[in-house]
N, C-alpha and C positions, 0 to 999 in steps of 0.2 A: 435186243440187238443194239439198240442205243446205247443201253447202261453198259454194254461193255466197249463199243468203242470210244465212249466220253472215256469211260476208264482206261484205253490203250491210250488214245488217239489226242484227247481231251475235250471240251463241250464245240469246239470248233469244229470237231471231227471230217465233218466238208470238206473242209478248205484244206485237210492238213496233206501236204505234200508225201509224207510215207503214206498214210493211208492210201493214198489218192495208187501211187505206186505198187501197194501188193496188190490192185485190181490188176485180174487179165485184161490186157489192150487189144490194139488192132495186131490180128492174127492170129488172135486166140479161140474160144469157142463161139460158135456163132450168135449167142449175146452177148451182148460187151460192157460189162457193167460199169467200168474206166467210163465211160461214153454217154452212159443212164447217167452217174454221179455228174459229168463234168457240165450235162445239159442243166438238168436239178438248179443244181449249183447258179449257174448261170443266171435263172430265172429267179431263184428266190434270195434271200441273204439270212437270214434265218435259220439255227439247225433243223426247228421244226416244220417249218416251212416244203424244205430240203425232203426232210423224212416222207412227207405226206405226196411227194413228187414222186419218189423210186417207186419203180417196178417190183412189183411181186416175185421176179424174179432175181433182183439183184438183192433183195432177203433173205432168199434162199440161196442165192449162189454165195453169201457169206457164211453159210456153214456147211459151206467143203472144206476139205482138209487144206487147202492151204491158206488156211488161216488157223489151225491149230495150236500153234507153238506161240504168235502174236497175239491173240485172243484168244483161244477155248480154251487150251489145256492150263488153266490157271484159275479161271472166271468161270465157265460154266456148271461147274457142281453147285458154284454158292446163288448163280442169278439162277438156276433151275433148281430149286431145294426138294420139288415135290418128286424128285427122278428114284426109280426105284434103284438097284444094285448097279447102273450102267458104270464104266468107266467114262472119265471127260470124252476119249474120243469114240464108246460109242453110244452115246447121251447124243453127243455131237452129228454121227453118220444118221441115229434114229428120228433126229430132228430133221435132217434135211431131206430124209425120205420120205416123214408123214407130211413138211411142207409140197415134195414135188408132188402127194397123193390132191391134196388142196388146192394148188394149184391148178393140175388139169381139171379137175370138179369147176371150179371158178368159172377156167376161161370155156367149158364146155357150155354151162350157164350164161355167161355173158355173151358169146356168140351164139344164145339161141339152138344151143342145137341137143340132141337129145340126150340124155341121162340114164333112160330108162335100164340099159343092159347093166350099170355100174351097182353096187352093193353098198344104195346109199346107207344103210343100216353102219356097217364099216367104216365109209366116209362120216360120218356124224359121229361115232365110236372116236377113231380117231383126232378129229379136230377138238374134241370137249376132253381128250388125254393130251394133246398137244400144250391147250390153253390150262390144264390143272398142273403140269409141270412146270409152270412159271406161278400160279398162285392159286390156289385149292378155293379162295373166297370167291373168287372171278370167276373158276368153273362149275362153283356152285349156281353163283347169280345168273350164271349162261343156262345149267342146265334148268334154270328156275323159268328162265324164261322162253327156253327154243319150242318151238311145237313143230319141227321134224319131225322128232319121237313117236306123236299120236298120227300124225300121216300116213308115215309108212306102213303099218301094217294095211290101210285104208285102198292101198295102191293095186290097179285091175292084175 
């Protein structure tokens, strides 16, 4: 997500007033990503700083469509090389569905609360197909290292 908004936006991307502008604001959906960036922002001065600030969700909410035509449909065939026959925009929709599958698995885990009815066989399937579309070496080394894998079956 970085590499392509340095590439829209430039290594400032933060700070940069259009970007800052095709975020939904106040009145939009009930996260506000305008709002995640402008606090970020605020706190650090750094891109990467920045980056390691947002929300899980304002990651994913940068690949809905309305950022298509500004970012994906240009960049994302070349920064996703591992994608099988997808078009950019549905490369694009399949990413931000396996992200929202990630997502509630996360915050389910980080609040503590249960798992157990979810199909984590799937959620792990997914996330190491998520992570091989951006670099086949990285979802190797993931899948060299995760021990999900051998759990699951282990599970009452």
């Amino acid at each position: 997500m970085s590499d392509a908004l340095t590439a829209t936006y430039g290594p400032r991307w933060p700070w940069d007033g259009n970007f800052e502008r095709s975020l939904p604001g106040p009145g939009g959906p009930s996260y506000n990503p305008r709002r995640d960036l402008t606090r970020a922002r605020s706190k650090e001065h750094t891109t990467g700083k920045v980056i390691a600030e947002l929300k899980f969700a304002f990651w994913q909410s940068m690949f809905t469509a309305r950022h298509d035509v500004r970012v994906w449909d240009h960049q994302i065939l070349t920064l996703f090389p591992s994608r099988t026959s997808h078009t950019a925009r549905e490369l694009r929709g399949r990413i931000y569905t396996d992200l929202d599958s990630i997502r509630k698995l996360r915050n389910r885990v980080a609040h503590h609360e249960p798992i157990f009815s979810r199909n984590l066989t799937d959620d792990l399937t997914r996330l190491l197909e998520l992570v091989e579309l951006r670099c086949t070496d990285t979802a190797g080394w993931l899948r060299a290292m995760e021990e999900v894998s051998t759990l699951l079956p282990q599970r009452p």
